[in-house]
C-alpha positions in Angstrom: 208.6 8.1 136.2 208.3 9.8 139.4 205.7 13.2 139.3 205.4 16.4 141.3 202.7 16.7 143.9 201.6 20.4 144.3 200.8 20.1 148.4 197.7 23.0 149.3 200.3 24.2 152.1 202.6 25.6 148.9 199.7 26.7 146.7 198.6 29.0 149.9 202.2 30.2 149.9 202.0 31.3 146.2 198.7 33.0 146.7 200.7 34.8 149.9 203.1 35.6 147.5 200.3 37.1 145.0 198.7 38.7 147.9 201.8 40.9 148.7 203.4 41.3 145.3 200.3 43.2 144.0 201.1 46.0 146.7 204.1 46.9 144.7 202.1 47.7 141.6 200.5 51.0 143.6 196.7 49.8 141.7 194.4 49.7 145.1 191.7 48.6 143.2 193.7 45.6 141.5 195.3 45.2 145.1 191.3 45.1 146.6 189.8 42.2 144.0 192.9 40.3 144.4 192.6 40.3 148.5 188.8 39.9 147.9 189.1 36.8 145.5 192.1 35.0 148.1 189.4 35.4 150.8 187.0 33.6 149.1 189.3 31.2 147.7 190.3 30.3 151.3 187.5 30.8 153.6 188.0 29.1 157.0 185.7 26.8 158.9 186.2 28.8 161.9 188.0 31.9 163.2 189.3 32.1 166.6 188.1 35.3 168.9 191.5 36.5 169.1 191.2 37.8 164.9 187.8 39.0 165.6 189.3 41.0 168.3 191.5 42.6 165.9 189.7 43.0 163.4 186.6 44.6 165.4 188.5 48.6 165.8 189.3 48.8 162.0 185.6 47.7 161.6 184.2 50.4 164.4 186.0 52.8 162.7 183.7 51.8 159.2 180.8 51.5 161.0 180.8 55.4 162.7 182.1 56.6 159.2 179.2 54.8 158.2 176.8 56.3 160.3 178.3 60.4 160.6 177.7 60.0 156.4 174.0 61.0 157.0 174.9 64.0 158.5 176.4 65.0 155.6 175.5 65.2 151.9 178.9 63.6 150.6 178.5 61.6 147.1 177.6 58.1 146.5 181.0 57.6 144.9 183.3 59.5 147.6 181.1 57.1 150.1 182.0 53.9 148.2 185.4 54.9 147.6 186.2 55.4 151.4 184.2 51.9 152.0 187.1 50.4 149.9 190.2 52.5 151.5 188.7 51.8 155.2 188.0 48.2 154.7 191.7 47.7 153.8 193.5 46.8 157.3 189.9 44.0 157.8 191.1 43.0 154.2 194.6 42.4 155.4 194.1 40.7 158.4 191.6 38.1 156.8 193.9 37.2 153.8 196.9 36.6 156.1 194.5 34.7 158.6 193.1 32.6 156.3 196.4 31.9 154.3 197.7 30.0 157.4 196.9 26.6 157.3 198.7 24.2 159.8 201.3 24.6 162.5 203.8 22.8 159.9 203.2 25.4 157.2 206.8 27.3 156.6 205.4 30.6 157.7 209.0 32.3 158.3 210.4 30.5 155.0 207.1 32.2 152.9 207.9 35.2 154.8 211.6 35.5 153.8 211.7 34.1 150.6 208.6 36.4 149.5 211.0 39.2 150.4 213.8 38.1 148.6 212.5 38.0 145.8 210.8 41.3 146.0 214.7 42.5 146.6 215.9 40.7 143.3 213.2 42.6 141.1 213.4 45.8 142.8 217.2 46.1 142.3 216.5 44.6 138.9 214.8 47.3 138.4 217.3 49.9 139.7 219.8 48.0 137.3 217.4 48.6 134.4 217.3 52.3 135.5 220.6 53.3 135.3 222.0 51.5 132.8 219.0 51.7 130.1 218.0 55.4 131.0 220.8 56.6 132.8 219.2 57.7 135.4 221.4 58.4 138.1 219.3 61.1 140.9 218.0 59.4 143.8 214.7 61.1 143.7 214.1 59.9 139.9 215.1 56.6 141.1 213.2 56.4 144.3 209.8 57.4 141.6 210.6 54.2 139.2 211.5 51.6 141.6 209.7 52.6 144.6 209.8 54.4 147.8 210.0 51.9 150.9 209.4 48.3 151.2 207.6 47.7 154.9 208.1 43.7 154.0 211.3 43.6 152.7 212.5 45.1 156.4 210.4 41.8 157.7 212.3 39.4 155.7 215.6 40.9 156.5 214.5 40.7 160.3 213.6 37.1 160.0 217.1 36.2 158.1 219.1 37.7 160.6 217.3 36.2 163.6 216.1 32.6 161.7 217.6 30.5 164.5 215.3 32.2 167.3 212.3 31.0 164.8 213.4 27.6 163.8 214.5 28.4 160.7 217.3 26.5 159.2 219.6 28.4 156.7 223.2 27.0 155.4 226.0 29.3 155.8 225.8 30.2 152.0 222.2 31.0 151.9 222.3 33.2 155.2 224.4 35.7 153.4 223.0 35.3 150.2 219.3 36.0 151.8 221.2 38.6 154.0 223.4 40.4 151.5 220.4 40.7 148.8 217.7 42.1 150.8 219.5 44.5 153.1 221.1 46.0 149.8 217.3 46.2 148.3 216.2 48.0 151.5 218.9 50.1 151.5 218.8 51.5 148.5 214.9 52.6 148.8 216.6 55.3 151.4 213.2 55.9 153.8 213.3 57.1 156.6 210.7 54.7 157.7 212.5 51.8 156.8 215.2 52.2 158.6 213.3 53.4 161.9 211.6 50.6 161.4 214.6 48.1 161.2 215.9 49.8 164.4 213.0 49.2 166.0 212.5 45.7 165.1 216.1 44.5 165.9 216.1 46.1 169.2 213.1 44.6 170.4 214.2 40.9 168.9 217.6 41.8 170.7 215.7 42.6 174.3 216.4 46.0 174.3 212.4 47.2 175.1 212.7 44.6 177.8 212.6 47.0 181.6 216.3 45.5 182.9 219.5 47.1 183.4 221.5 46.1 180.6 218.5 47.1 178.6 218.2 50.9 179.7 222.0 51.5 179.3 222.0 50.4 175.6 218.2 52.4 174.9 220.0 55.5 176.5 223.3 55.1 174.6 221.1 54.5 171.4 219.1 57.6 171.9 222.1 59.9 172.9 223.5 58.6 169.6 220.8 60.2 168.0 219.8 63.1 169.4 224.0 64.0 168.9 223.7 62.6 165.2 220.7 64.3 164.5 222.5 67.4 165.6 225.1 67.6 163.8 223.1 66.9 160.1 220.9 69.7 161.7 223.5 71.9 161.4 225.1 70.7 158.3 224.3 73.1 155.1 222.6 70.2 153.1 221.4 71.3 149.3 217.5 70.6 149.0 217.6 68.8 145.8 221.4 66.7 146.5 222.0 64.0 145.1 222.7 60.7 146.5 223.7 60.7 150.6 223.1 64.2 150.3 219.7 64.0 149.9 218.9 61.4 152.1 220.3 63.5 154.7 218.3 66.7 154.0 215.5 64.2 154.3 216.4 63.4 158.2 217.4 66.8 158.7 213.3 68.0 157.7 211.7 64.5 159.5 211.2 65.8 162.9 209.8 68.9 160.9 207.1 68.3 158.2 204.8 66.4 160.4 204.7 68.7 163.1 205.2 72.2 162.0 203.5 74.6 163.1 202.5 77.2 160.5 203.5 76.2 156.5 203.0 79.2 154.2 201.2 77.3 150.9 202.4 79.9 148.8 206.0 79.2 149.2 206.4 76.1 147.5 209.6 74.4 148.8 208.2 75.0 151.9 204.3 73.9 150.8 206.4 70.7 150.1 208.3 69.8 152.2 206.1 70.2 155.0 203.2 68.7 153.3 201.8 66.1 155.8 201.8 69.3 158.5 199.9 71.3 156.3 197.4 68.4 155.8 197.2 68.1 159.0 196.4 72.0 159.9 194.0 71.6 157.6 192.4 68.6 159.1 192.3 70.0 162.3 190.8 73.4 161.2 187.8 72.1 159.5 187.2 69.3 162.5 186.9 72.4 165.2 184.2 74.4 162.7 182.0 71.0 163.0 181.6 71.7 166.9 181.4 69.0 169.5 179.3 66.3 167.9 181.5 66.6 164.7 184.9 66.3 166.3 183.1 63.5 167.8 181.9 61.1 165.2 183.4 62.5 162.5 182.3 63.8 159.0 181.4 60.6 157.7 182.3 58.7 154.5 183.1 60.5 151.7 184.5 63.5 153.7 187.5 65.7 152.3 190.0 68.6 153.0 190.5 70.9 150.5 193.8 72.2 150.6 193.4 75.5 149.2 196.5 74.9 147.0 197.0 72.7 144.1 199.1 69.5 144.9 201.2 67.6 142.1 201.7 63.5 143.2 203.8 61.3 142.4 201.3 60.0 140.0 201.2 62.9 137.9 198.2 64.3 139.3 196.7 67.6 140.5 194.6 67.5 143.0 192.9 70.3 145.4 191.1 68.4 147.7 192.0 64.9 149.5 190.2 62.4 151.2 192.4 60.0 152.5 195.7 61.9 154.2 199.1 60.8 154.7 198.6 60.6 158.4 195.8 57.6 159.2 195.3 59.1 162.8 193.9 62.5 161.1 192.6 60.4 158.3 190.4 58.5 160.7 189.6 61.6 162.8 188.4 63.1 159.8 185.9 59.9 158.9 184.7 59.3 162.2 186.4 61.7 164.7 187.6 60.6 168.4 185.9 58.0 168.4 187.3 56.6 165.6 190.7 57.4 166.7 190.0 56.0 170.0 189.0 52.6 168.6 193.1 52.9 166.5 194.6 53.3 169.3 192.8 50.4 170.9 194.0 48.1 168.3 197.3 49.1 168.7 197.4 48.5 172.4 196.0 45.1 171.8 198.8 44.2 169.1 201.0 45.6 171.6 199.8 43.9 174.5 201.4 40.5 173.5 200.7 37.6 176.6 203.7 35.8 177.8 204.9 32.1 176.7 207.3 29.9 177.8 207.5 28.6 174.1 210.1 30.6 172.7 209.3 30.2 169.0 205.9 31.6 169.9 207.5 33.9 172.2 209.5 35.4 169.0 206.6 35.5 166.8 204.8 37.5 169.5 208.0 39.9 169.7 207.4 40.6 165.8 203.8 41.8 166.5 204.8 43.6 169.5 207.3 45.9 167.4 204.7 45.9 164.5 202.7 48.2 167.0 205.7 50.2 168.2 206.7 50.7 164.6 202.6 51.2 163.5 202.9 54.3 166.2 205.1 56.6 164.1 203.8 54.7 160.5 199.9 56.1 161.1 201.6 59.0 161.5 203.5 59.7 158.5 202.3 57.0 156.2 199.1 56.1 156.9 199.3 52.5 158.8 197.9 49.7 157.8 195.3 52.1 156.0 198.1 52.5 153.0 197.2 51.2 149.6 200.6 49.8 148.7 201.3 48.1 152.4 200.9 44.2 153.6 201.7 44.2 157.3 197.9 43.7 157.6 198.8 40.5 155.8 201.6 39.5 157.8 199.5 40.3 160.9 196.7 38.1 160.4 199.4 35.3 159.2 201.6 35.5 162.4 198.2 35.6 164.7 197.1 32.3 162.6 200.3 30.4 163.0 200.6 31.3 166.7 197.3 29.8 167.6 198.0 26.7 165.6 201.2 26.3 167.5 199.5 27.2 170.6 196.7 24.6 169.9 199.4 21.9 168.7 201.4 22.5 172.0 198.3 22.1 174.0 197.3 18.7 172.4 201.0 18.0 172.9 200.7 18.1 176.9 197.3 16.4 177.0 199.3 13.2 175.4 201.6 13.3 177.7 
C-alpha cells in the first residue's frame, strides 16, 4: 500500500497560499499574525544583501516616523497602530523571501494556481450574489465580492506568457487557467487592474524596451488612449449607471479625483468622487503649517488629517479624521515627510533598476519586478502601494527576488562544473 509523502517545497506552497488568501478577507490585524507566524515558521539561515537592500527604505521610512513621534504628543495607540500599517511592505517582503526554498520549487505554478483559485471563489461568490440576493448593480456587487485583485492580474500574466518562464501547460489547461481568471479580473472592473495588465503585458511583450518597433507601438497605444479617453470624456455618462455605464463614468473621473484642484466638501457627489484629491489638499495644507523641519521629517507616528467632513467607508464607518490615506506617497510624507518619501522613491528605482542576464528565465522574472515598479508608480498614488492592508505584491516580491538568486546561484555552480 503505497502512501503520500507531503514534500516541505508543497507545505511552503500552502502556507504561500495562506499568506495571500488572508488579504481577501480585508482583517489587517488577522492578515498581520498570519504574516508574523509564517515568518517564524520559516526563518532562513541567511538572507542575501540584495533583500536587505529592499527592505532597508520601507524600514527608514519606520525609523523617521519613529523618531518625528517625539515631536509630537500623538497616542500610544495611534503610535502602535501606524507601527503595524508601516511595517506591512518589511512584512511582505520577508514572508515571500523566506517562502522560497530551492531553485526547483514551482514558483510560477504556486503563483498561477494561487490565482486561480482566488478567481473560482470570487466568481463563486458573484454567482451566490445574484442568484441568492439578486443583486444585480455593479457597485453592490463590487462591495460583496471585492474591488480589485492585484494577484489575480499576476496569475493571468504568468498563464499567458508560461512558456517564456518554463512553465509547461496542456492545451486544455492554458484556456482553462486563461478563460477563469481573466473572467474573475474582469469582472472586479478597476481601473487599476486593467492599467496594470497593460502595463505588465507590454513590458513582457518588449514594448518599454528603447527600439524602433517599440516606440511606434507605445505611440500608437497612447494615441489610442488619449482619443478613447476623449470620446468617454465627452459622453453624457449617468453617475450611478449601472453595469458598463458605470465603469465608464469611473474612467471618465480617473484622471480627475487624484489631482483636482479645489473639491467643495459640502457638495457631496463631488466630496466623493474626488475623495483621494481632497485627502491630499488636506495633507498638503497641514504639512506647510509644520514649517521646514516638519515637511522634513514628518509628523511622526500616530499623525492624522482631519478632514473637516464626515466620511462614510465601505465598511460602514464614519470617520472624521484618517491616518493612513489612500495615496502612500502623502501617507508617508505625512509620517515622516521628504525624507520619507525620498527613501519610496528609492525603493522603487531599485525594483526598477533590474541588472541584465543572459538567462532568459531569470531575464523574465526580472521583467515582472521591473513592471511591478512601473505599475507601484501610479498604485502609491491611488491605492496606497505596497502599504495597503488587503495587497500581496510585497509577497510576490520577496518570492521572485528569492527564486532569482537561487537560480542565479544554481547557474553559477553550473559553470564552475563545467
Amino acid at each position: 500500500m503505497s502512501s503520500t509523502k507531503i514534500t516541505k517545497d508543497f507545505l511552503y506552497q500552502i502556507l504561500f497560499a495562506i499568506c495571500i488568501l488572508v488579504t481577501y478577507l480585508n482583517n489587517y490585524e488577522l492578515t498581520f499574525l498570519v504574516w508574523i507566524a509564517t515568518i517564524l515558521l520559516t526563518i532562513k539561515r541567511k538572507y542575501s544583501l540584495t533583500i536587505i537592500q529592499y527592505i532597508f527604505p520601507y524600514a527608514a521610512i519606520l525609523v523617521v516616523a519613529f523618531i518625528a513621534w517625539f515631536y509630537y504628543d500623538n497616542t500610544v495607540y495611534e503610535v502602535i497602530r501606524d507601527i503595524t500599517y508601516l511595517l506591512k511592505p518589511i512584512l511582505g517582503l520577508v514572508v515571500g523571501y523566506q517562502l522560497c526554498r530551492n531553485a526547483n520549487m514551482k514558483v510560477i505554478q504556486t503563483i498561477i494556481y494561487v490565482g486561480f483559485v482566488i478567481a473560482i471563489i470570487h466568481i463563486s461568490i458573484i454567482l451566490f450574489t445574484v442568484v441568492v440576493h439578486k443583486v444585480l448593480n455593479i457597485h453592490e456587487l463590487r462591495k460583496h465580492a471585492g474591488f480589485f485583485s492585484d494577484f489575480e492580474v499576476y496569475s493571468l500574466i504568468l498563464v499567458i506568457f508560461h512558456k517564456k518562464f518554463n512553465v509547461f501547460l496542456s492545451r486544455q489547461i492554458f484556456y482553462l487557467l486563461l478563460f477563469t481568471i481573466a473572467f474573475s479580473s474582469f469582472l472586479y472592473l478597476s481601473r487599476a487592474n486593467f492599467i496594470q495588465a497593460v502595463i505588465f503585458y507590454m513590458v513582457l511583450k518588449g514594448y518599454f524596451t528603447l527600439n524602433k518597433r517599440a516606440v511606434i507601438i507605445l505611440i500608437s497605444f497612447f494615441s489610442f488612449v488619449i482619443i478613447g479617453y476623449t470620446v468617454i470624456y465627452n459622453m453624457n455618462l449617468a453617475r450611478n449607471g449601472k453595469g458598463l455605464e458605470a465603469l465608464l463614468y469611473k474612467i471618465k473621473n480617473a484622471p480627475i479625483e487624484a489631482f483636482k484642484a479645489k473639491v467643495d466638501k459640502d457638495d457631496w457627489k463631488d466630496f466623493n468622487d474626488n475623495y483621494r484629491a481632497y485627502e491630499n489638499m488636506r495633507t498638503i495644507r497641514v504639512m506647510k503649517s509644520e514649517g521646514f523641519w516638519g515637511i522634513l521629517r514628518g509628523k511622526g507616528l500616530g499623525s492624522d488629517i482631519r478632514l473637516g467632513q464626515k466620511l462614510y467607508t465601505n465598511d460602514g464607518a464614519v470617520l472624521t479624521k484618517v491616518s493612513i490615506l489612500h495615496n502612500a506617497f502623502m501617507t508617508v510624507f505625512l509620517k515622516s515627510g521628504f525624507i520619507g518619501v525620498f527613501f519610496m522613491l528609492y525603493f522603487l528605482w531599485i525594483l526598477l533598476k533590474q541588472g541584465k542576464t543572459d538567462n532568459d528565465h531569470i531575464k523574465h522574472l526580472k521583467l515582472i519586478l521591473f513592471a511591478t515598479a512601473i505599475y507601484l508608480f501610479f498604485d502609491n498614488w491611488v491605492l496606497l502601494g505596497l502599504y495597503l492592508k488587503t495587497e500581496s505584491k510585497s509577497i510576490i516580491i520577496g518570492f521572485v527576488l528569492c527564486y532569482i538568486e537561487l537560480l542565479q546561484k544554481k547557474e553559477n555552480q553550473s559553470k564552475v562544473t563545467e
